[in-house]
C-alpha positions in Angstrom: -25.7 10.9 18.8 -27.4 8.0 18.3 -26.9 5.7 21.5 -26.5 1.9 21.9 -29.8 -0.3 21.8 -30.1 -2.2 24.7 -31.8 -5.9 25.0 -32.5 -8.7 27.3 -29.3 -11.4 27.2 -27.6 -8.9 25.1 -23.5 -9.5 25.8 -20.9 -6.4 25.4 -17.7 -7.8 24.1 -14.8 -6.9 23.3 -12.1 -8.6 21.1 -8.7 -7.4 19.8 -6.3 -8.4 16.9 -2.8 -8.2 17.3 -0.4 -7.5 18.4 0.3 -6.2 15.5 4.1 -4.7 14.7 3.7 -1.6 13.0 7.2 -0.5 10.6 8.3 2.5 10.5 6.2 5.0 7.7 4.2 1.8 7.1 1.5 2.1 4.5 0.7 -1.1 3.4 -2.3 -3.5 3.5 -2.3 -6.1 5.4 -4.7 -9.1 6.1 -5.9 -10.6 9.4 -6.9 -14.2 9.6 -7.9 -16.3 13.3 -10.2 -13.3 14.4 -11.2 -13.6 17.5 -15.5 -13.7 17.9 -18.3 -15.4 19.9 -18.1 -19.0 20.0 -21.8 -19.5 19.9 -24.4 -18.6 17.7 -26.3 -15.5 17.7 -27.1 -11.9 16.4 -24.3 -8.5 16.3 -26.9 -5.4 16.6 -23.6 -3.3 17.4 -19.8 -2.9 16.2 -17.1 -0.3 17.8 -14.1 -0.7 16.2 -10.8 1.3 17.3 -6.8 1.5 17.4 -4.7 1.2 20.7 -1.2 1.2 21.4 -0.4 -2.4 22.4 1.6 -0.9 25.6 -1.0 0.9 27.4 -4.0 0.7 25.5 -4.3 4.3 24.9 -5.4 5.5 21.0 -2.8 7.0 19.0 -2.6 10.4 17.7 -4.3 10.7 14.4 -1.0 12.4 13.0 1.1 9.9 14.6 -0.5 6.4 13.5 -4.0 5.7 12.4 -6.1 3.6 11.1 -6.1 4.2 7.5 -9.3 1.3 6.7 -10.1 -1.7 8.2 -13.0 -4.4 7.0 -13.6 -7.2 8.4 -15.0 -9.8 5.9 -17.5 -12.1 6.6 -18.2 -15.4 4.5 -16.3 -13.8 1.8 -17.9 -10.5 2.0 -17.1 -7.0 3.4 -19.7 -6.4 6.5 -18.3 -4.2 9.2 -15.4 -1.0 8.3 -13.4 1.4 9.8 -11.5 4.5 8.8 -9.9 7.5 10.8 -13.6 8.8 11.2 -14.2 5.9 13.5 -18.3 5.5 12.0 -20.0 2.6 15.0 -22.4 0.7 13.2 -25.7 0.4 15.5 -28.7 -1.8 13.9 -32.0 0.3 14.8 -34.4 -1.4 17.6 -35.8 -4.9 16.4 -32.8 -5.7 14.4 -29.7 -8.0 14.3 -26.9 -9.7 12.0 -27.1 -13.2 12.1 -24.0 -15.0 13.0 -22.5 -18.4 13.5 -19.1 -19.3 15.0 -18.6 -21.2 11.4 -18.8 -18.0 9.6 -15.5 -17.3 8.3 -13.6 -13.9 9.2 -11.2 -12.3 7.9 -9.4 -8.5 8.1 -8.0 -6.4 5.5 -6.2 -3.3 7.1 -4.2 -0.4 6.1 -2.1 0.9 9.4 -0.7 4.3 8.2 2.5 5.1 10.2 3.4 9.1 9.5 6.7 8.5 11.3 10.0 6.8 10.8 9.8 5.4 14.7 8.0 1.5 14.9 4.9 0.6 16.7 2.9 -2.0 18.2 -1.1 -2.2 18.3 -3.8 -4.0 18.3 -6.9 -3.9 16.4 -9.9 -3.9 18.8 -13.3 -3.9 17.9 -16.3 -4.0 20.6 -19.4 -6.4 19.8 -22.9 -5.9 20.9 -23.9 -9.8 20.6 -27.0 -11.8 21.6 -26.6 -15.4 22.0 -29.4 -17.8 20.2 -31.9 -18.4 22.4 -30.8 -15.8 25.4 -32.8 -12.9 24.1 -35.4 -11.6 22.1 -36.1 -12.5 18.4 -35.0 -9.7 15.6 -35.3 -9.5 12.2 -32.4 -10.7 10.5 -30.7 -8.2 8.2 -27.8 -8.7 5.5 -25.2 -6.1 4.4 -24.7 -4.1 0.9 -21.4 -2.8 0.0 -21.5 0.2 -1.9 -18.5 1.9 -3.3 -18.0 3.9 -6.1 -14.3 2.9 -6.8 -15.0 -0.9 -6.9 -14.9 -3.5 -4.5 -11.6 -4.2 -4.2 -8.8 -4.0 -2.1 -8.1 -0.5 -2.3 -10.5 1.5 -4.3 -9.8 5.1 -4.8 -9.8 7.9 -7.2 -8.8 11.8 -7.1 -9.9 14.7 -6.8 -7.9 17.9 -7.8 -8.1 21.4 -6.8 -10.3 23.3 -8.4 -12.9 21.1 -10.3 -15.7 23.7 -10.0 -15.1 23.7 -6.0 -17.1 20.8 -5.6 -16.3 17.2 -7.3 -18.8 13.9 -7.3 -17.3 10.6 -8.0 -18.1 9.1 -10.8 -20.3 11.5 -11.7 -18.1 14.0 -12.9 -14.8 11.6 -13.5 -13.2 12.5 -17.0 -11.1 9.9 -19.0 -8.0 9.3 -17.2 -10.7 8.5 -13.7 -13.1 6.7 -15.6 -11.1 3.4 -15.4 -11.3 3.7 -11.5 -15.1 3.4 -11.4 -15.7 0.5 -9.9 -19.3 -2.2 -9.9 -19.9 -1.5 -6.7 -21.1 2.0 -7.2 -24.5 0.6 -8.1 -26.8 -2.4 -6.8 -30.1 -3.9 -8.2 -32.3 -4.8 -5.7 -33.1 -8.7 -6.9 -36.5 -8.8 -4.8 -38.5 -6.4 -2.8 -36.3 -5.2 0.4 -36.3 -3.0 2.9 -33.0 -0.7 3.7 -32.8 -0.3 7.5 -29.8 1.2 8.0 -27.0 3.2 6.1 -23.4 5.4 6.8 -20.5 6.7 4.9 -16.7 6.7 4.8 -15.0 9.1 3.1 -11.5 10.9 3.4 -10.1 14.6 4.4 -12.0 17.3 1.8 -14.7 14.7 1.7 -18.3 16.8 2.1 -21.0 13.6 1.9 -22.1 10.3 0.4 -25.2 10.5 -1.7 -27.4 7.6 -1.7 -29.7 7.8 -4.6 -32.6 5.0 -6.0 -33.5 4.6 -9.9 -36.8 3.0 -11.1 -37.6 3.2 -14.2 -36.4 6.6 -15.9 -36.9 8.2 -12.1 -34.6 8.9 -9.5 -34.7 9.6 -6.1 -32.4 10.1 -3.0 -32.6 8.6 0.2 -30.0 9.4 2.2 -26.9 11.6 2.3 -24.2 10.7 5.1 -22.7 13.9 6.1 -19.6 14.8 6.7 -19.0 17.0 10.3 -15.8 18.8 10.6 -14.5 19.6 13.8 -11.3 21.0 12.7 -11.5 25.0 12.6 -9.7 25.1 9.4 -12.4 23.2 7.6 -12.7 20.4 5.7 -9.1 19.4 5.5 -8.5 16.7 8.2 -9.7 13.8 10.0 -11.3 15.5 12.7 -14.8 14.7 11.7 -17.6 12.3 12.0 -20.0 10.9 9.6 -23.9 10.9 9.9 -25.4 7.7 10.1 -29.6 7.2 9.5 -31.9 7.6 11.8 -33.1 4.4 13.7 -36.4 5.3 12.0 -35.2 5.0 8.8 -37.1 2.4 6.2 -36.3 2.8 2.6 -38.9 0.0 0.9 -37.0 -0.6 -2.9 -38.7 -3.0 -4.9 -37.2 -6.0 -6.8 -34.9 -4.4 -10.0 -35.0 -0.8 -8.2 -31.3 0.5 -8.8 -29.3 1.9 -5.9 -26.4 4.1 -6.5 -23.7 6.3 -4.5 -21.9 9.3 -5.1 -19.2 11.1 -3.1 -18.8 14.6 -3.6 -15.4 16.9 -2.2 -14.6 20.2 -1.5 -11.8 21.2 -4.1 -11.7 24.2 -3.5 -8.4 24.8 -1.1 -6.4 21.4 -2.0 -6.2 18.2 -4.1 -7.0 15.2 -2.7 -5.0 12.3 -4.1 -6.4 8.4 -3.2 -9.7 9.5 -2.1 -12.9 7.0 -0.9 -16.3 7.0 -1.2 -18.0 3.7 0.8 -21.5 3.3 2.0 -22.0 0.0 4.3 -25.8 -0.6 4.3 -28.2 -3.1 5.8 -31.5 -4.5 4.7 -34.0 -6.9 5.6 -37.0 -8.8 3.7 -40.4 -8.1 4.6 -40.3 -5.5 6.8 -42.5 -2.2 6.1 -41.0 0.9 4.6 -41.4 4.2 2.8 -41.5 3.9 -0.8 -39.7 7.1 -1.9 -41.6 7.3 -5.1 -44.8 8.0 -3.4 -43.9 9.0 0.0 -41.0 11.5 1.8 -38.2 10.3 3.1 -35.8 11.8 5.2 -32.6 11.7 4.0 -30.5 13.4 7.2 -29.0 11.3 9.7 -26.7 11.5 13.1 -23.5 11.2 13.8 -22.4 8.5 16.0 -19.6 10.0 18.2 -18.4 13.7 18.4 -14.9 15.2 18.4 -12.4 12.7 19.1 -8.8 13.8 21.2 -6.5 12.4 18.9 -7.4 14.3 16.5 -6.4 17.6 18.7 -3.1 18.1 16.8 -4.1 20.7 13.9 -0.4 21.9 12.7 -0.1 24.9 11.1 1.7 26.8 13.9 5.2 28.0 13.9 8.4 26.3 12.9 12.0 26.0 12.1 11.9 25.3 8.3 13.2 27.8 6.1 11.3 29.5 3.9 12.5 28.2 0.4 11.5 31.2 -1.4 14.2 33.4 0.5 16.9 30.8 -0.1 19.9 30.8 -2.7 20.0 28.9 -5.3 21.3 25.5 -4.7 23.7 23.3 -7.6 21.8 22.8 -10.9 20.8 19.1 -10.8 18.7 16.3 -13.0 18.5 14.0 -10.1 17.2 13.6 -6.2 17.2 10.7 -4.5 14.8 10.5 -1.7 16.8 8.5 1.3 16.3 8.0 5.2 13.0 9.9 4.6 14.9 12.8 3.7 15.4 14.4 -0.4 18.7 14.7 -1.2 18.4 17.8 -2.6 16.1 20.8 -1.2 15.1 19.0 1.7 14.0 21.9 4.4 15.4 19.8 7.3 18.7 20.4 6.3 21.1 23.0 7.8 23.7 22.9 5.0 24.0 23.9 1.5 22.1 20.6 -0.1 18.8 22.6 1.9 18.5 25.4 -0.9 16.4 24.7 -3.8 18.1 22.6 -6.6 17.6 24.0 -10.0 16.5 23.1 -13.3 15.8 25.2 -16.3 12.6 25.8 -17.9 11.0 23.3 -20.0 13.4 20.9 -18.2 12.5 17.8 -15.0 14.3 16.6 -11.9 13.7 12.6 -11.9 13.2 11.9 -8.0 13.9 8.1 -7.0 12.9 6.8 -3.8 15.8 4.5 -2.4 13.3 4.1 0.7 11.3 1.4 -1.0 13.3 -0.2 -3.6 11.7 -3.4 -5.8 13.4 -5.9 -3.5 12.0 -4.5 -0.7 8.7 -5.9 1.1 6.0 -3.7 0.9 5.3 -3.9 4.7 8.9 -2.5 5.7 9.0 -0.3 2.4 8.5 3.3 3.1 6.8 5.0 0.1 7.1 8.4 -0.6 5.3 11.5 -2.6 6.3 14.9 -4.3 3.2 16.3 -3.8 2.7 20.1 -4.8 2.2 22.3 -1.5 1.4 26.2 -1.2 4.7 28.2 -0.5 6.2 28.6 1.8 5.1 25.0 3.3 7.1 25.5 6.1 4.6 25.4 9.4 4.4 22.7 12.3 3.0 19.2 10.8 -0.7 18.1 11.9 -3.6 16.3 10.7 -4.8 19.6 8.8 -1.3 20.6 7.9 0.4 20.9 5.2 -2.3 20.6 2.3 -1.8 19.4 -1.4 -2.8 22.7 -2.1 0.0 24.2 -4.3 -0.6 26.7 -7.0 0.1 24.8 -9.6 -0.8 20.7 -9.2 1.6 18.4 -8.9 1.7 14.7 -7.8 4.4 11.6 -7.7 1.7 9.0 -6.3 3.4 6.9 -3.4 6.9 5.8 -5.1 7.5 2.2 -4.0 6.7 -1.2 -5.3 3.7 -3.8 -4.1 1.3 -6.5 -4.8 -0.8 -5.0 -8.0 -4.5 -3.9 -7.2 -3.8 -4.6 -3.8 -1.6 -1.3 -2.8 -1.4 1.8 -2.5 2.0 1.8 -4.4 2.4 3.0 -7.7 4.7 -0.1 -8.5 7.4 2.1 -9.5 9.7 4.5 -7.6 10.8 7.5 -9.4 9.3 10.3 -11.3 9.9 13.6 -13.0 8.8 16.8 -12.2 6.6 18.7 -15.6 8.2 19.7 -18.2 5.9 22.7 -18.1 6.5 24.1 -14.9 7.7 28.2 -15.2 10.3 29.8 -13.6 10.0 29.9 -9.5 10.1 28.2 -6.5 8.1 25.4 -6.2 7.4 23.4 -2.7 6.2 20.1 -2.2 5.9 17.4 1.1 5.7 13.6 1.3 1.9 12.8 1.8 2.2 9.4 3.6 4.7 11.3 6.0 3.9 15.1 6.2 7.0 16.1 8.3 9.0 15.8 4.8 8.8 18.7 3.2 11.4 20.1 0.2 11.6 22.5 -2.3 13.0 23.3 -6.1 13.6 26.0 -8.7 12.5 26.5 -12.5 15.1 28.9 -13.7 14.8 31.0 -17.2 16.8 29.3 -20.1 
């Protein structure tokens, strides 16, 4: 683990936005404006960032509510993040951020809610600050962005089962996930610099960020954050922590050197629908470093922080759902409306008839509509909802590593709901219609954004 740098005059701080009222199955992004900070100048060599309930101050359960992202932007720019991995950003020895209580911040946030019951929380984030003048003089760094999906609002792709057992974004995105490759996957250095420090975000199935340099027709890598999965079951959860560089670490790039990142994940067991790849790096301007082209450099880092507790809730055990497979059929039907958090048709929960499998026939769809987040809803209080193929029976208990888009045959709605364009994760439409292609069987599925839903149907023969 790498542990905090301490200096002379250095202040430990701690701020908090909020409280912030949490609806139920939210999923939306919201933005933060009066951020609390220092109110004199100085440098940040440190950022903690975390969730609490706005009660007791205790962390939610990762299956319960979490902390989808969170940046905080600074003068315009995205400088500090935060997703369920919980990355702490610690500037090596000798360095700092500058800061000035006129620089303007701002937070965009995505609080996911997996239940239907309401929260409040705040927002904290703890600061490692050094007042002008109180302590010793660092070098001055700046931050780089880098994201493969574009820097924007909420820049994803997907990655689907199978894919050789191993997919890297963009690298490897075909036509339909070309369009999602975003600027930001690539930087030219405009002078000589020096990076000093660099870390990764990525999502459940995510292995590592790759961190590569171009000059010229060469191309080397510099650093590959790392992906460590707690969880026994793999790499299917949040339970995991990212490597961050070493405080060593100097990467010297000269001026139009070309800096890119690529996010590779393990396909192997499950899709993964809306995925990330984000490296938040720091350089600084006359400072020595290795020049990779002539000398090693070692790309491994450290993680900040080890297994977390609310992330101790796995699923996967033993439950009350039906297996769907054993069921009879239920009416023959073109239509489910998905209501209360519950699908009309299919839906395991139920005790009654409307729990066994509605049918179709072959070559035929079910159109699903999502009365949970209609257009004239706000997208804060709408509750969007997936079909999203699971492997039968999909009945177990719900956790963070349970149940898995990992049907055998792939099959996704996107999140049914309506919201601002390019800045949600909606799909700005709510209903959609199971393939025409499917063949005859029994096919499970479970709401993504709230993994307790879970439902089933049946292809029958013409």
């Amino acid at each position: 683990m790498i542990a905090a740098v301490e200096y002379p005059g250095v202040q430990h701080l701690r701020y908090r936005y909020g409280p912030i009222a949490i609806e139920p199955g939210q999923n939306s992004i919201e933005a933060g404006f009066d951020l609390p900070k220092p109110d004199v100048p100085g440098v940040i060599t440190r950022f903690a960032p975390n969730l609490v309930y706005a009660g007791d101050g205790s962390v939610p359960r990762v299956d319960v509510l979490h902390l989808h992202h969170g940046v905080w932007v600074v003068d315009g720019y995205p400088t500090f993040a935060a997703g369920e991995e919980k990355t702490i950003l610690q500037l090596p020895q000798g360095f700092g951020l500058p800061y000035k209580p006129s620089d303007t911040w701002l937070l965009s946030y995505m609080i996911h809610n997996l239940t239907q019951e309401p929260a409040s929380v705040y927002l904290t984030y703890d600061i490692d600050f050094i007042p002008a003048g109180a302590g010793p003089a660092l070098t001055p760094v700046e931050p780089l962005w880098m994201d493969v999906a574009g820097l924007k609002a909420y820049p994803v792709f997907d990655a689907l089962k199978g894919s050789g057992g191993r997919y890297t974004f963009p690298d490897e995105a075909g036509k339909a996930q070309r369009a999602k490759v975003g600027a930001a996957a690539t930087w030219r250095a405009p002078h000589d610099v020096t990076l000093v420090a660099a870390s990764g975000h990525l999502h459940p199935g995510g292995l590592w960020n790759d961190l590569d340099v171009t000059r010229g027709v060469a191309t080397k890598r510099i650093f590959r954050s790392q992906a460590k999965y707690f969880e026994p079951a793999g790499a299917v959860s949040w339970d995991v922590a990212m490597t961050v560089s070493k405080p060593g670490w100097r990467v010297a790039l000269k001026a139009g050197d070309v800096l890119s990142l690529h996010t590779t994940y393990d396909t192997r067991r499950a899709s993964w629908y809306e995925a990330m790849g984000i490296s938040v790096v720091f350089f600084a301007t006359g400072v020595p470093g290795a020049d990779p082209f002539a000398q090693p450099v070692d790309t491994t880092g450290q993680l900040t922080h080890g297994h977390l507790p609310e992330n101790d809730v796995h699923g996967g055990g033993p439950f009350d759902f039906p297996d769907a497979r054993t069921l009879p059929d239920g009416t023959r039907t073109a239509a489910i409306a998905i209501r209360g958090y519950v699908y009309g048709r299919g839906d395991m929960a139920a005790t009654n008839a409307s729990g066994r499998p509605p049918v179709v026939r072959a070559g035929g769809s079910i159109t699903f509509k999502n009365l949970d987040a209609t257009r004239g809803m706000p997208a804060r209080s709408s509750a969007y909802h997936t079909i999203t193929a699971c492997r039968a029976p999909c009945n177990r208990a719900t956790g963070i590593a349970y149940p898995l888009a990992d049907g055998s045959v792939t099959f996704d709605s996107g999140e049914l709901g309506y919201g601002p364009p390019g800045v949600t994760p909606a799909a700005n439409r709510n209903t959609w219609k199971t393939p025409k292609s499917l063949k005859p069987g029994t096919y499970t599925y479970f709401c993504r954004i709230h993994p307790f839903m879970r439902g089933s149907f049946r292809v029958a023969r013409r």
